[in-house]
C-alpha positions in Angstrom: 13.6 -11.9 -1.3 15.4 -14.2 -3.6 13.9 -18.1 -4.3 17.1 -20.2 -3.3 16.9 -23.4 -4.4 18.4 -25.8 -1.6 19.6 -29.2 -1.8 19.9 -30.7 1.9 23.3 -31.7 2.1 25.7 -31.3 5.1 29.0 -29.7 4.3 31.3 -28.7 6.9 33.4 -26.7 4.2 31.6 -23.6 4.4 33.3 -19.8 4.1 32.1 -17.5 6.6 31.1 -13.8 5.5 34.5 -11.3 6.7 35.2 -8.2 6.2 36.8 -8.6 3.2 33.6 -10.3 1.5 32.2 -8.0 -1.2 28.4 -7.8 -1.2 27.0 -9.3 -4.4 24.5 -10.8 -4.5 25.8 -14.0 -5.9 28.2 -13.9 -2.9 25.1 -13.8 -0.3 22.9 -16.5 -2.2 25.5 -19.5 -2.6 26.8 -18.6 1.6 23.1 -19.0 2.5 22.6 -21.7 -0.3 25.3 -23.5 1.3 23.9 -22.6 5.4 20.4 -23.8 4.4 21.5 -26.8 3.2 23.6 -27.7 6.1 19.7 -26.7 8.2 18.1 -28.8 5.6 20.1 -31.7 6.1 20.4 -31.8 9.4 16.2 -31.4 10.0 16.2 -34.5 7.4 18.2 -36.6 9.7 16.4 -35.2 13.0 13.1 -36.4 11.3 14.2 -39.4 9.7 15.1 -40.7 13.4 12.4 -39.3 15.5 14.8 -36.7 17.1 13.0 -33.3 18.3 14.6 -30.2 19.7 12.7 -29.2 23.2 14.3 -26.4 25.1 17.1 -26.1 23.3 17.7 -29.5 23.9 18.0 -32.6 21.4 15.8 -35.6 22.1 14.7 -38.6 21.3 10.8 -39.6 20.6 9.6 -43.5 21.4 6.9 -45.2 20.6 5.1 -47.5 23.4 5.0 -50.8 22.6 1.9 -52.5 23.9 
């Protein structure tokens, strides 16, 4: 399995794998490079504002106040 390093940035400009997309293994890393960065990111910005994923469902987390 390879060691990608990731940095967790969001990029909605990624390519898609197609037919015509030979398979090297260059090609493969940077796609997923590129997919787990987008996963990265986005778990970064669910943590960094108490968001959770429940069901399938986003939600919010609050703290009580007493």
């Amino acid at each position: 399995m390879a060691k990608l390093s990731v940095t967790p940035e969001f990029s909605l400009e990624m390519e898609g794998f197609t037919a015509q997309t030979n398979d090297f293994y260059e090609n493969w890393n940077e796609k997923f490079r590129a997919f787990l960065g987008n996963d990265a990111a986005l778990k970064q910005l669910y943590d960094d504002n108490g968001l959770t994923v429940e069901d399938g469902k986003l939600c919010m987390t609050f703290e009580r106040e007493d």
